[in-house]
Every structure is written in C-alpha cells, then in structure tokens.
PDB file of the backbone (N, CA, C, O) and the ligand in Angstrom, with CONECT records:
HET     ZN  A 101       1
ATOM      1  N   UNK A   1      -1.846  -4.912 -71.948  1.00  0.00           N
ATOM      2  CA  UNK A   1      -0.440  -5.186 -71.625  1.00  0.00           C
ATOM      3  C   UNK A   1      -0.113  -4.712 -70.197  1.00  0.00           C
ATOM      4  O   UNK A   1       0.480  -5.344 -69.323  1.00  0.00           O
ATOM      5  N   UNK A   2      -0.551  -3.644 -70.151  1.00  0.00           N
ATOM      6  CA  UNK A   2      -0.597  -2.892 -68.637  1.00  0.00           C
ATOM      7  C   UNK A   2      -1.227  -3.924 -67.157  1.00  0.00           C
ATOM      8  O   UNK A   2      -0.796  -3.990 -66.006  1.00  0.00           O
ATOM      9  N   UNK A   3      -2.191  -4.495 -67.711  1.00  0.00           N
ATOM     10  CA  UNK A   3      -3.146  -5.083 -66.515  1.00  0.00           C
ATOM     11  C   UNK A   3      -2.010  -6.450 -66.276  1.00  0.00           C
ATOM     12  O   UNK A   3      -1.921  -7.183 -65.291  1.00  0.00           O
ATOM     13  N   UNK A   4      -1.319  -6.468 -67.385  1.00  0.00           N
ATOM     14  CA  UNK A   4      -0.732  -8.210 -67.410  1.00  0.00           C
ATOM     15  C   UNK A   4       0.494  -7.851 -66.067  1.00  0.00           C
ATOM     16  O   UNK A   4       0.671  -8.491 -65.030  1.00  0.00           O
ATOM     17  N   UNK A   5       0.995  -6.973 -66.408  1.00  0.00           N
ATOM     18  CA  UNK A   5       2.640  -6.028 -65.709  1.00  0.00           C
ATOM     19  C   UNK A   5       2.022  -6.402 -63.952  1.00  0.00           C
ATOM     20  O   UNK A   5       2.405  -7.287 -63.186  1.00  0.00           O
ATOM     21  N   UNK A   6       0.770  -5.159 -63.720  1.00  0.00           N
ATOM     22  CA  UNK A   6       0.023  -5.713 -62.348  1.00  0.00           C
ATOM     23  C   UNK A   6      -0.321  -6.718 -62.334  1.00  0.00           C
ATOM     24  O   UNK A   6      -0.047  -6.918 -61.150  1.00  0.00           O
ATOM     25  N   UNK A   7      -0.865  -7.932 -62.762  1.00  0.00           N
ATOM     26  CA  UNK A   7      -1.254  -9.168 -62.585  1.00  0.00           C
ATOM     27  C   UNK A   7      -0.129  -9.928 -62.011  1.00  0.00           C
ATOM     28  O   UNK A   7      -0.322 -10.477 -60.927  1.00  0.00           O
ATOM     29  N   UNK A   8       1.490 -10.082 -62.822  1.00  0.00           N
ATOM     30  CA  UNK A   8       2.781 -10.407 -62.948  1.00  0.00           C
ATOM     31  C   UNK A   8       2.919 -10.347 -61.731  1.00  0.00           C
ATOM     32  O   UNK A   8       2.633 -11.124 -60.820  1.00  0.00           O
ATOM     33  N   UNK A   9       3.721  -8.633 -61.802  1.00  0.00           N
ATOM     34  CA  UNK A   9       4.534  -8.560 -61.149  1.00  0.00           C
ATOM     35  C   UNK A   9       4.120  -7.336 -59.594  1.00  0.00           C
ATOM     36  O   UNK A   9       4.814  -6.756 -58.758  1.00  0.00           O
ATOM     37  N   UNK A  10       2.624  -7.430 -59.883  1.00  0.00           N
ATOM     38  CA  UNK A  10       1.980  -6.757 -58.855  1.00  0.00           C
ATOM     39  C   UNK A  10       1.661  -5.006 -58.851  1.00  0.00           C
ATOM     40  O   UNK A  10       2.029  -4.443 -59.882  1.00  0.00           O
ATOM     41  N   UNK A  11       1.301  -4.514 -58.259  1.00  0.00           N
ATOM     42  CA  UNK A  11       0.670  -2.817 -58.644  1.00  0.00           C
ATOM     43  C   UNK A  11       2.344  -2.339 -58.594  1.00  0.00           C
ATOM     44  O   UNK A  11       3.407  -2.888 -58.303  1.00  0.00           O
ATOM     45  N   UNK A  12       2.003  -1.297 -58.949  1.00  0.00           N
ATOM     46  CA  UNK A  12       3.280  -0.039 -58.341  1.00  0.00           C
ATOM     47  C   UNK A  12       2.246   1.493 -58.387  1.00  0.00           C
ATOM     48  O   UNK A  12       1.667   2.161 -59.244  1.00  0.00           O
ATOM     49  N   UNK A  13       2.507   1.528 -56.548  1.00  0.00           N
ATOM     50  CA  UNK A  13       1.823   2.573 -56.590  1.00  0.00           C
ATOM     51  C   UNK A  13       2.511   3.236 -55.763  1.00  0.00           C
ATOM     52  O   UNK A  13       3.240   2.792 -54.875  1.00  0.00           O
ATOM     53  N   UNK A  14       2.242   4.573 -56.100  1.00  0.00           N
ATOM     54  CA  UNK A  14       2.499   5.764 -55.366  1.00  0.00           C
ATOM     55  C   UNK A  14       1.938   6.265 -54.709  1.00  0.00           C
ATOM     56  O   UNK A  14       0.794   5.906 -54.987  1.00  0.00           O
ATOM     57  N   UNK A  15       1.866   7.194 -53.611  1.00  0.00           N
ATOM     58  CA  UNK A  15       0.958   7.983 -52.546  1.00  0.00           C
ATOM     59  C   UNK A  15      -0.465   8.729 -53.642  1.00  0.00           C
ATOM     60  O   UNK A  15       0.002   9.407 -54.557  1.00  0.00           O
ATOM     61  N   UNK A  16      -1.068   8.704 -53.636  1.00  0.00           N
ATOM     62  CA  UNK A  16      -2.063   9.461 -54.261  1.00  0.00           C
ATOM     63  C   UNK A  16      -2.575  10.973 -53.220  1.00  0.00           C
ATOM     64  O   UNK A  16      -2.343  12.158 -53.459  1.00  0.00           O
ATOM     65  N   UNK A  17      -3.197  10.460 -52.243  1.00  0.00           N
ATOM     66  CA  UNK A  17      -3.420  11.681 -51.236  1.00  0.00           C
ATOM     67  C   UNK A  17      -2.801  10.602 -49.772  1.00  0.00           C
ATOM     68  O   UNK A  17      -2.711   9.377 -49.685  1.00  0.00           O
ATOM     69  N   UNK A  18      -2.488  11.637 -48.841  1.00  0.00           N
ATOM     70  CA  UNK A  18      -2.244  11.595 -47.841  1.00  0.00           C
ATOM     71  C   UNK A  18      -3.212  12.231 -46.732  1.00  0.00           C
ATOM     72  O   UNK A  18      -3.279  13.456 -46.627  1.00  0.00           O
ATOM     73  N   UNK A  19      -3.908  11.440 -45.965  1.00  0.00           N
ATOM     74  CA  UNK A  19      -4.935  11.322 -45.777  1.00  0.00           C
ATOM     75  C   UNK A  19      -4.375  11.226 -43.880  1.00  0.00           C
ATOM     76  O   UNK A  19      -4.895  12.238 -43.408  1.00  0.00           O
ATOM     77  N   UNK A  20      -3.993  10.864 -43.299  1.00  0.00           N
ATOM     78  CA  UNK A  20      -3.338  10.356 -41.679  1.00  0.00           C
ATOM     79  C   UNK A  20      -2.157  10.211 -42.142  1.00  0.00           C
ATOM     80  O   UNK A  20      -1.711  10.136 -43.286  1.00  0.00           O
ATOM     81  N   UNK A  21      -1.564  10.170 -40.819  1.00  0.00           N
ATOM     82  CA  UNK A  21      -0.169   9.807 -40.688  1.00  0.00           C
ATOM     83  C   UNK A  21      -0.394   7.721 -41.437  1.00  0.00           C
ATOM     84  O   UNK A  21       0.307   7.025 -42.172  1.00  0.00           O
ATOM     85  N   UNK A  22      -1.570   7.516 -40.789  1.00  0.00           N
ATOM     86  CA  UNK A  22      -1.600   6.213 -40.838  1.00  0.00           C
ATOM     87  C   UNK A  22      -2.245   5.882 -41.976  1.00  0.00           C
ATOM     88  O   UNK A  22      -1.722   4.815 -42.298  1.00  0.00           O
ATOM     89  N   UNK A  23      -3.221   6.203 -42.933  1.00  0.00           N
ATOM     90  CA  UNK A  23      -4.098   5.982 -43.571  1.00  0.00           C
ATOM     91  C   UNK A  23      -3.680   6.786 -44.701  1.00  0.00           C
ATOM     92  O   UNK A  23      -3.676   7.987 -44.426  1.00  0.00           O
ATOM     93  N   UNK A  24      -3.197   6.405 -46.317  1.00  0.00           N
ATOM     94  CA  UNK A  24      -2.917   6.840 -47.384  1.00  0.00           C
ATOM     95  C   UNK A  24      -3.733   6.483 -48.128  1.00  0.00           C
ATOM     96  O   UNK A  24      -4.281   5.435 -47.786  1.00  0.00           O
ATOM     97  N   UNK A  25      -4.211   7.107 -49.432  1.00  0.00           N
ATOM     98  CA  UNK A  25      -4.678   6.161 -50.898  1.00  0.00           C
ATOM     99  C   UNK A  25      -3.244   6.103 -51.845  1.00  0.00           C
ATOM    100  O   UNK A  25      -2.184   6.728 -51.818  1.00  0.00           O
ATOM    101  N   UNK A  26      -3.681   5.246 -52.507  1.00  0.00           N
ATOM    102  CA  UNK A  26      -2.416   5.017 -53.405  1.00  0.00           C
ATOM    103  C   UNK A  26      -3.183   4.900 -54.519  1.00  0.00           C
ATOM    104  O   UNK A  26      -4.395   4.686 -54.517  1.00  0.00           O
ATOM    105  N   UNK A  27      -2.335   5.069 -55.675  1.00  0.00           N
ATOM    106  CA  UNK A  27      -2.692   4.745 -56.953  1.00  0.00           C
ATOM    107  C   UNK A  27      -1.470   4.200 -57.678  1.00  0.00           C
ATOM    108  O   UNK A  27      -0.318   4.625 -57.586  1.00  0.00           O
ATOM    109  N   UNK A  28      -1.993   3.015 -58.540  1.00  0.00           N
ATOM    110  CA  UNK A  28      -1.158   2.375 -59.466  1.00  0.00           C
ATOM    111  C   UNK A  28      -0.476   2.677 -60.879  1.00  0.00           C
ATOM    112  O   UNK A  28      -1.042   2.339 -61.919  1.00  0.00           O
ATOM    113  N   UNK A  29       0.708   3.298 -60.881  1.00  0.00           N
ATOM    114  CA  UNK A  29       1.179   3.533 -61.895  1.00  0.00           C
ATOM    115  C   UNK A  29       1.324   3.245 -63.589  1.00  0.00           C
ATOM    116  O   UNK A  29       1.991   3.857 -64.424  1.00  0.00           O
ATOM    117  N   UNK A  30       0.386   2.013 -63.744  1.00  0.00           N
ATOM    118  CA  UNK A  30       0.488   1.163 -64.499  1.00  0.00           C
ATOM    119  C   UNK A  30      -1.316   1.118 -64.751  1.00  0.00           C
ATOM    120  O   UNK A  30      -1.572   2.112 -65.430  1.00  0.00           O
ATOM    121  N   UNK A  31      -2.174   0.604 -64.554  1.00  0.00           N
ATOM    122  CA  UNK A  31      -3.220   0.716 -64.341  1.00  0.00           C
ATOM    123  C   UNK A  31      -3.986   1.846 -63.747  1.00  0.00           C
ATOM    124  O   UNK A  31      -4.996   2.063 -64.415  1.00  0.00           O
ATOM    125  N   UNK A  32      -3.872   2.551 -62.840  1.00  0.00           N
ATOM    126  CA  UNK A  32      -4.612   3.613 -62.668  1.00  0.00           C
ATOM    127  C   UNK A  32      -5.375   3.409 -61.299  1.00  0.00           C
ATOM    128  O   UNK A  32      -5.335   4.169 -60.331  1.00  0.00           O
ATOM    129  N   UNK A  33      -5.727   2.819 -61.357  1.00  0.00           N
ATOM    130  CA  UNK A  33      -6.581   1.663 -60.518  1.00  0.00           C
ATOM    131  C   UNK A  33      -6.266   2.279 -58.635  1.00  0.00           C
ATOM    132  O   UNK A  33      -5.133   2.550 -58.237  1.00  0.00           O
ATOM    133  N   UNK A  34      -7.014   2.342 -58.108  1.00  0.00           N
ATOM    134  CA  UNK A  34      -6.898   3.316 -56.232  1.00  0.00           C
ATOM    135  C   UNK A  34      -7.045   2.463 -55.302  1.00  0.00           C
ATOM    136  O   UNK A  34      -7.970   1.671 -55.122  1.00  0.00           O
ATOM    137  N   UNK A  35      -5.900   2.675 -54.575  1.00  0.00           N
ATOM    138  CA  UNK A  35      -6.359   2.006 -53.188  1.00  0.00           C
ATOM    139  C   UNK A  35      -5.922   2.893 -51.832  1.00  0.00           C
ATOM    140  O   UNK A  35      -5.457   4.021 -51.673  1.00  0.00           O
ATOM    141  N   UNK A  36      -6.335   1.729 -50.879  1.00  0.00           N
ATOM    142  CA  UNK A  36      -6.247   2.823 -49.303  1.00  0.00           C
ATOM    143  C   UNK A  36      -5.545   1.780 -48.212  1.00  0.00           C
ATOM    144  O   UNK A  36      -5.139   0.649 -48.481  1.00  0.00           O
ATOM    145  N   UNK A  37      -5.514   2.237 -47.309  1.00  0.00           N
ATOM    146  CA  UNK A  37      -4.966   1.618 -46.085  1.00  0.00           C
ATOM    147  C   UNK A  37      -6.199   1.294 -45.719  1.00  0.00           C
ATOM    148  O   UNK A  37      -7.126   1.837 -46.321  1.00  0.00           O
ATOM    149  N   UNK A  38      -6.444   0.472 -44.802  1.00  0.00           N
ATOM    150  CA  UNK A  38      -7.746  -0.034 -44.376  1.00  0.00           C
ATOM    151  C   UNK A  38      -7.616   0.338 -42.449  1.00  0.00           C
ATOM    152  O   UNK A  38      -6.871   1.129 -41.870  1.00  0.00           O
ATOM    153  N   UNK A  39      -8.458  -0.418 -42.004  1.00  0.00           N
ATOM    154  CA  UNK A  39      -8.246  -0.221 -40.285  1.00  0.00           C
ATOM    155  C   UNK A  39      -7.146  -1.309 -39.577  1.00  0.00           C
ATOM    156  O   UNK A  39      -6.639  -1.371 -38.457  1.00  0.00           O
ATOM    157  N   UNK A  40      -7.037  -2.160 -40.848  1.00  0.00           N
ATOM    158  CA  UNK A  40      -5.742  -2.768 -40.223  1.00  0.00           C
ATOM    159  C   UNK A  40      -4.502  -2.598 -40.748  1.00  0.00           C
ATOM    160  O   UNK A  40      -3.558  -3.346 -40.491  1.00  0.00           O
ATOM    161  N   UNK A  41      -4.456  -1.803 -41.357  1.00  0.00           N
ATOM    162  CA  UNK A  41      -3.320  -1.425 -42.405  1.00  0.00           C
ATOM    163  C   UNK A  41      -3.076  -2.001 -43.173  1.00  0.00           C
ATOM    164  O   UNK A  41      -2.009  -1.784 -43.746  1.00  0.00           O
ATOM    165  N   UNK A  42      -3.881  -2.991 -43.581  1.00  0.00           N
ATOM    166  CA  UNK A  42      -4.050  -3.561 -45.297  1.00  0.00           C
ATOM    167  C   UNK A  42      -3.858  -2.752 -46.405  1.00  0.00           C
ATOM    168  O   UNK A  42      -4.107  -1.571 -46.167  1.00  0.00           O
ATOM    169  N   UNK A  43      -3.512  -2.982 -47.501  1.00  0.00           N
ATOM    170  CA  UNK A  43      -3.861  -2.053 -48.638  1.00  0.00           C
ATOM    171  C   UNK A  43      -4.830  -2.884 -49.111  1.00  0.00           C
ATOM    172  O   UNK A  43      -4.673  -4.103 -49.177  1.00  0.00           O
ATOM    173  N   UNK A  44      -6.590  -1.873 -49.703  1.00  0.00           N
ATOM    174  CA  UNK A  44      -7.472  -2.500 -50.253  1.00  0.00           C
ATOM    175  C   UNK A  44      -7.795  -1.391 -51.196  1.00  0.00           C
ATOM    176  O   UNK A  44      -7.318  -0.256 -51.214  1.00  0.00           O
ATOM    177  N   UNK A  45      -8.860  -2.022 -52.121  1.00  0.00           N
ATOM    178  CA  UNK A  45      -9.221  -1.552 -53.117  1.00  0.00           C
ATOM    179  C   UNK A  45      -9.860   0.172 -52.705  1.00  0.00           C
ATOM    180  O   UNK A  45     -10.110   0.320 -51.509  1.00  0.00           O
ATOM    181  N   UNK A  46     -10.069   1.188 -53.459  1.00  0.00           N
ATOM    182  CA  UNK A  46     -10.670   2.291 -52.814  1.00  0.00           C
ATOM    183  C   UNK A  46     -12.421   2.660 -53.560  1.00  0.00           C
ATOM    184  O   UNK A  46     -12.852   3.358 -54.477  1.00  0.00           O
ATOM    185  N   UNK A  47     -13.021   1.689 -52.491  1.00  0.00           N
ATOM    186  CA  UNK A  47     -14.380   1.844 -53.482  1.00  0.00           C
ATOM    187  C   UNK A  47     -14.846   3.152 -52.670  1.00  0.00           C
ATOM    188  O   UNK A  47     -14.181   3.659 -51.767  1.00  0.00           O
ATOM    189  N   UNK A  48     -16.272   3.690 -53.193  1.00  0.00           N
ATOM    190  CA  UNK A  48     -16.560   4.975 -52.528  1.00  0.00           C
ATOM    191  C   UNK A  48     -16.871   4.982 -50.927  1.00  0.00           C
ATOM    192  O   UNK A  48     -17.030   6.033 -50.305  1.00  0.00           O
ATOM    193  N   UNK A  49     -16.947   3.535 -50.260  1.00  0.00           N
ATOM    194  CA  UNK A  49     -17.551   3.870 -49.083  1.00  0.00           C
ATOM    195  C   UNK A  49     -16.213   3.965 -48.488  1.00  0.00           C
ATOM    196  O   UNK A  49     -16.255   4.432 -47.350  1.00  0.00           O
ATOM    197  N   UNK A  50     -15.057   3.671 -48.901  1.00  0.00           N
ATOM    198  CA  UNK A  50     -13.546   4.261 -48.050  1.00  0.00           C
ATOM    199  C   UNK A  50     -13.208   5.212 -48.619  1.00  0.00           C
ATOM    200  O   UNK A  50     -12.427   5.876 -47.937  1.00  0.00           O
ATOM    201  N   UNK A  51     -13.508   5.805 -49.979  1.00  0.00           N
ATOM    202  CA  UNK A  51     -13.564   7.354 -50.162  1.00  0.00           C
ATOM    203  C   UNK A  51     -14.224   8.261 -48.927  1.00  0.00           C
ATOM    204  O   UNK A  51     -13.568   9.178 -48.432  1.00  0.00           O
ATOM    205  N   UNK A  52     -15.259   8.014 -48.571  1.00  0.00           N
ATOM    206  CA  UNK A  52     -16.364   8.798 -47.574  1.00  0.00           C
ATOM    207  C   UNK A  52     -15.477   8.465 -46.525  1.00  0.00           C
ATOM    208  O   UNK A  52     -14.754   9.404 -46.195  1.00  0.00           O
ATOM    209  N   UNK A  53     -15.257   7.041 -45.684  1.00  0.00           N
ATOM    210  CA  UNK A  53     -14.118   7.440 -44.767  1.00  0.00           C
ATOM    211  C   UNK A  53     -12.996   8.027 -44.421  1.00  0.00           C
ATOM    212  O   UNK A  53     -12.886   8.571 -43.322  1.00  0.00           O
ATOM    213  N   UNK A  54     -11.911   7.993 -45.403  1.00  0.00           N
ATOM    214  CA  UNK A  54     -11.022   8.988 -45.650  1.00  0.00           C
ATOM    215  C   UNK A  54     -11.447  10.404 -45.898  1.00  0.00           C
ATOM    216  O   UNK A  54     -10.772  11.310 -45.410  1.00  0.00           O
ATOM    217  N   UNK A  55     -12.287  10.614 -46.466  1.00  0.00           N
ATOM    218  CA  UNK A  55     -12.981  11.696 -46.415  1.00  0.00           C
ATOM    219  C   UNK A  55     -12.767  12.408 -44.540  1.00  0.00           C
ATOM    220  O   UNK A  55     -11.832  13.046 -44.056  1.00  0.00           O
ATOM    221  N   UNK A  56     -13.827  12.023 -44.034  1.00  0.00           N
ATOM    222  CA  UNK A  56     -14.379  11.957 -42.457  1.00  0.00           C
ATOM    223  C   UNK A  56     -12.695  12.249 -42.233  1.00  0.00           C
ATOM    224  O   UNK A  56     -12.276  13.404 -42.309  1.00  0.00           O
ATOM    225  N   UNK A  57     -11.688  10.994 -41.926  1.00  0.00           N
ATOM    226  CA  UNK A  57     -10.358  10.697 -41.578  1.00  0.00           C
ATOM    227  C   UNK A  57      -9.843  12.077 -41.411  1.00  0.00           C
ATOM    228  O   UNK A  57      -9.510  12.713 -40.411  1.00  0.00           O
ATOM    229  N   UNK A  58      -9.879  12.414 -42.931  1.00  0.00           N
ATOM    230  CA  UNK A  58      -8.914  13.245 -42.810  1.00  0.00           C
ATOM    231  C   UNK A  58      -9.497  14.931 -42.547  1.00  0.00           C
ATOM    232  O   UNK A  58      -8.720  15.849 -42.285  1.00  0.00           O
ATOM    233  N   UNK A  59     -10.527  15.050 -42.635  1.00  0.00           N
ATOM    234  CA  UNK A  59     -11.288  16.107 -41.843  1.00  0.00           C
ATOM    235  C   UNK A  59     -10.428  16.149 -40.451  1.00  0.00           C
ATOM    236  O   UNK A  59      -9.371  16.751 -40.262  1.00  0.00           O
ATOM    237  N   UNK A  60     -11.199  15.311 -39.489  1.00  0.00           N
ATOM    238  CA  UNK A  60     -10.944  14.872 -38.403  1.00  0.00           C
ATOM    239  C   UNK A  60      -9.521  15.596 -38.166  1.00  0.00           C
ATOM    240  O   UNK A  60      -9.234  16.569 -37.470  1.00  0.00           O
ATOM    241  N   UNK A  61      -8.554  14.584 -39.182  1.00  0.00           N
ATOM    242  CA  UNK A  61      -7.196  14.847 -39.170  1.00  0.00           C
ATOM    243  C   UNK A  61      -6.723  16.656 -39.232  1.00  0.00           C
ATOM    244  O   UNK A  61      -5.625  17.108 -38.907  1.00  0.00           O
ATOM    245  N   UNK A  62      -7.361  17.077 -39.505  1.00  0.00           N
ATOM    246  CA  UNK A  62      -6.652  18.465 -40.345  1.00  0.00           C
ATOM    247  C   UNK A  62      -7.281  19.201 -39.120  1.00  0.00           C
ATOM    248  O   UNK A  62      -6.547  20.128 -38.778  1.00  0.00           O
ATOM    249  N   UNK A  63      -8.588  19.073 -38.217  1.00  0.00           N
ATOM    250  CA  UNK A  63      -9.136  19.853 -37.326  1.00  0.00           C
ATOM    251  C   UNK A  63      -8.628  19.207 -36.181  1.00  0.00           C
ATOM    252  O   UNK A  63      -9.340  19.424 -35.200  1.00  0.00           O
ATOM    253  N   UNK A  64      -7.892  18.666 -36.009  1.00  0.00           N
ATOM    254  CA  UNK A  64      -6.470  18.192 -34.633  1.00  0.00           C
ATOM    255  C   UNK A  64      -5.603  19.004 -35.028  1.00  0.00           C
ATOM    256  O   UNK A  64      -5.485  19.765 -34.067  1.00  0.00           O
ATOM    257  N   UNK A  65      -4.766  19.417 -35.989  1.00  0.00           N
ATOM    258  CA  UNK A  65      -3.938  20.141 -36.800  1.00  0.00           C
ATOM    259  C   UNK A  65      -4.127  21.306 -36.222  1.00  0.00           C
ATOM    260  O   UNK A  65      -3.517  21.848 -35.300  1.00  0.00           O
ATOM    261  N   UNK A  66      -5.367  21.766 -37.084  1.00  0.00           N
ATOM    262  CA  UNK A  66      -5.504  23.320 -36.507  1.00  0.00           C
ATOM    263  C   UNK A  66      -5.563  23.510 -34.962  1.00  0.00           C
ATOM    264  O   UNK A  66      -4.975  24.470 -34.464  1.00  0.00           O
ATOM    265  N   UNK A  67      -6.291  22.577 -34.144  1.00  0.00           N
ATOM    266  CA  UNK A  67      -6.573  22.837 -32.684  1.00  0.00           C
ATOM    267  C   UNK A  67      -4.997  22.969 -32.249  1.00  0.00           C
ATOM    268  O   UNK A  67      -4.638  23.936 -31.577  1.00  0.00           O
ATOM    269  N   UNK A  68      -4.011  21.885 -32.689  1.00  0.00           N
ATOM    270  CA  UNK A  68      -2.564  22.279 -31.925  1.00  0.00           C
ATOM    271  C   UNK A  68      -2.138  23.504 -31.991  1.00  0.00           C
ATOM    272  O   UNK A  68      -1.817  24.327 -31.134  1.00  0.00           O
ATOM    273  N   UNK A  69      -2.197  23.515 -33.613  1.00  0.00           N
ATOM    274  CA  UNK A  69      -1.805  24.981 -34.014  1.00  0.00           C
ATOM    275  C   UNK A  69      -2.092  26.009 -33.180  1.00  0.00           C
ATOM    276  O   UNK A  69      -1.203  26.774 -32.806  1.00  0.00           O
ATOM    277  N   UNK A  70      -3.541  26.158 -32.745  1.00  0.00           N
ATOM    278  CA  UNK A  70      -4.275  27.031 -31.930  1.00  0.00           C
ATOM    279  C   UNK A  70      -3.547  27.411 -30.705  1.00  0.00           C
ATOM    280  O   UNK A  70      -3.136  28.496 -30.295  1.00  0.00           O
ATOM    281  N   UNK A  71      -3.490  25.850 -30.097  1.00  0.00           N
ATOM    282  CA  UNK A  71      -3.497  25.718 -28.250  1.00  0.00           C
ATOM    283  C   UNK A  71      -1.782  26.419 -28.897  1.00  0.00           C
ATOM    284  O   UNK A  71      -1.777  27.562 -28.440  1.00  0.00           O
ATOM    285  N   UNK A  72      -0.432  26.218 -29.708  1.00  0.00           N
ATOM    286  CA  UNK A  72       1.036  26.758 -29.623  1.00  0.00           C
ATOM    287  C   UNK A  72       0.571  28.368 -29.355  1.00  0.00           C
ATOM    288  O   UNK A  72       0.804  29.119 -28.408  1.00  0.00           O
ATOM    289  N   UNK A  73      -0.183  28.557 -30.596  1.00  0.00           N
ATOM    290  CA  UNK A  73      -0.400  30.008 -30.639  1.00  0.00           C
ATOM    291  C   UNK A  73      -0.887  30.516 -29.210  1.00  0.00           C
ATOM    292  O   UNK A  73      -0.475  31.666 -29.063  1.00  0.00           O
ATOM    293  N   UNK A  74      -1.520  30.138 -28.244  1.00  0.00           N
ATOM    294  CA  UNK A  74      -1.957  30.479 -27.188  1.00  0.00           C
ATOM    295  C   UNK A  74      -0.854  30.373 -26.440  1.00  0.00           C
ATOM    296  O   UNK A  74      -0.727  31.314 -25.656  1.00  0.00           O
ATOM    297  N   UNK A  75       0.064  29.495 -26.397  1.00  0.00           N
ATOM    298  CA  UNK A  75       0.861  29.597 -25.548  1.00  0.00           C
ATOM    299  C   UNK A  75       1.865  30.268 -25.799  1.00  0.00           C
ATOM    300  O   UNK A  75       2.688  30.468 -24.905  1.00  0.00           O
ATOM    301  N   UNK A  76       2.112  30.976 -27.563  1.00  0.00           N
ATOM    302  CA  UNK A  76       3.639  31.796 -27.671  1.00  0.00           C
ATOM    303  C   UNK A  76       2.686  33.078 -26.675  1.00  0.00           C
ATOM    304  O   UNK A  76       3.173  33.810 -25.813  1.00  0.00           O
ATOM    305  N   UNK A  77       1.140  33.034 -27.161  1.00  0.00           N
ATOM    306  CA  UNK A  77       0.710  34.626 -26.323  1.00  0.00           C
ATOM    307  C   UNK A  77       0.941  34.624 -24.990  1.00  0.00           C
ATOM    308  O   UNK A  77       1.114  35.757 -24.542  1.00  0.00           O
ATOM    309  N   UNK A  78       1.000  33.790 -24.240  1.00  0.00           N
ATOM    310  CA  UNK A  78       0.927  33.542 -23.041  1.00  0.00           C
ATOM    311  C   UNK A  78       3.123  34.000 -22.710  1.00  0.00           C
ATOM    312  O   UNK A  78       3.630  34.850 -21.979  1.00  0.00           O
ATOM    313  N   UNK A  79       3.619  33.217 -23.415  1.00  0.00           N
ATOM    314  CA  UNK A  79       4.803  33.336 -22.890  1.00  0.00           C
ATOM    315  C   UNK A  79       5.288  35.396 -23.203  1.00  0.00           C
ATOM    316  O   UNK A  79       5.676  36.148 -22.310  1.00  0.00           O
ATOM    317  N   UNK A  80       5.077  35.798 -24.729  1.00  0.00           N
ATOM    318  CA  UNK A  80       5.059  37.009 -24.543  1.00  0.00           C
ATOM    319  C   UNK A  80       4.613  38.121 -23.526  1.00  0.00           C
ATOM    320  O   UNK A  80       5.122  39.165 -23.119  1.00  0.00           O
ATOM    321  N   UNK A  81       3.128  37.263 -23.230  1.00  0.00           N
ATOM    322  CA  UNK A  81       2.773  38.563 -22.470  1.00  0.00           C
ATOM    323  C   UNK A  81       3.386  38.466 -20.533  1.00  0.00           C
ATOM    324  O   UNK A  81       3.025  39.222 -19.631  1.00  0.00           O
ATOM    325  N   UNK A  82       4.333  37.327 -20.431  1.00  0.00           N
ATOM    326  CA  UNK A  82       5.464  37.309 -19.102  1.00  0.00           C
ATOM    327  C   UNK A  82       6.466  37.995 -19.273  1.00  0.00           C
ATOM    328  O   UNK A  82       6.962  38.602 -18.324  1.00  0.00           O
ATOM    329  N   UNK A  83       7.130  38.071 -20.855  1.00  0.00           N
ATOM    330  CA  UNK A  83       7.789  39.126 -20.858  1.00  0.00           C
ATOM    331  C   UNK A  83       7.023  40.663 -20.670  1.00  0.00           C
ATOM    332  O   UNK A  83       7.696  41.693 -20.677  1.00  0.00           O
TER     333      UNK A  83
HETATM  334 ZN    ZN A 101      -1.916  -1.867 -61.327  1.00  0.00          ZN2+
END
C-alpha cells in the first residue's frame, strides 16, 4: 500500500543526514527507501558508491569547518594579545 502512495503521489522525504551545504541524503517517509543530491543537484537513488562519496564530501566538509574555526581562533589570539 505504501509503495502505491510513492508510485502515486511521489516520495516524501525528509533530510536524513546533512552532508554539505549543497549535498543532503534524504529518506522517504513512506517507503524507507534513500536518496542524495547528486553533482547536479538531482535527487538520485543512494546506492553505496554515493554513500562512499558523501562519505569523502562530508569529511572534506567538516575539516574546512574546523580549519575556519582554527584560522577565528588565531585571530581572537592575535587581537587579544594588541590589547
Ligand atoms: Zn517512497
């Protein structure tokens, strides 16, 4: 009955992980069923070899994160130590 609802009237999905600003998986509320943003911002199916990319992605993503984090922190030290 579930697969008929997505067939109908199409998935309903929600964020699953957040992965980039640009690049999400989603999962279907109704089915279960995973998908991702692709490189063109498609939504496609989430087989394992865009698991392993998102994977990579969001590595990537989180070690830009920390480096900003880093370079602010260097610079509140920098502005303290002018006072
Ligand atoms: Zn579905």
């Amino acid at each position: 009955m579930k697969y008929i609802h997505c067939k109908v009237f199409g998935h309903d999905f929600y964020i699953s992980r957040h992965v980039t600003n640009f690049v999400k998986e989603y999962t279907c509320n109704n089915c279960k069923k995973e998908f991702t943003t692709d490189s063109s911002g498609n939504i496609t199916a989430l087989t394992p070899k865009f698991k392993e990319i998102n994977q990579v992605l969001g590595n990537i993503h989180n070690r830009r994160i920390t480096k900003a984090r880093k370079k602010l922190n260097s610079d509140l030290n920098l502005l303290a130590f002018k006072h």
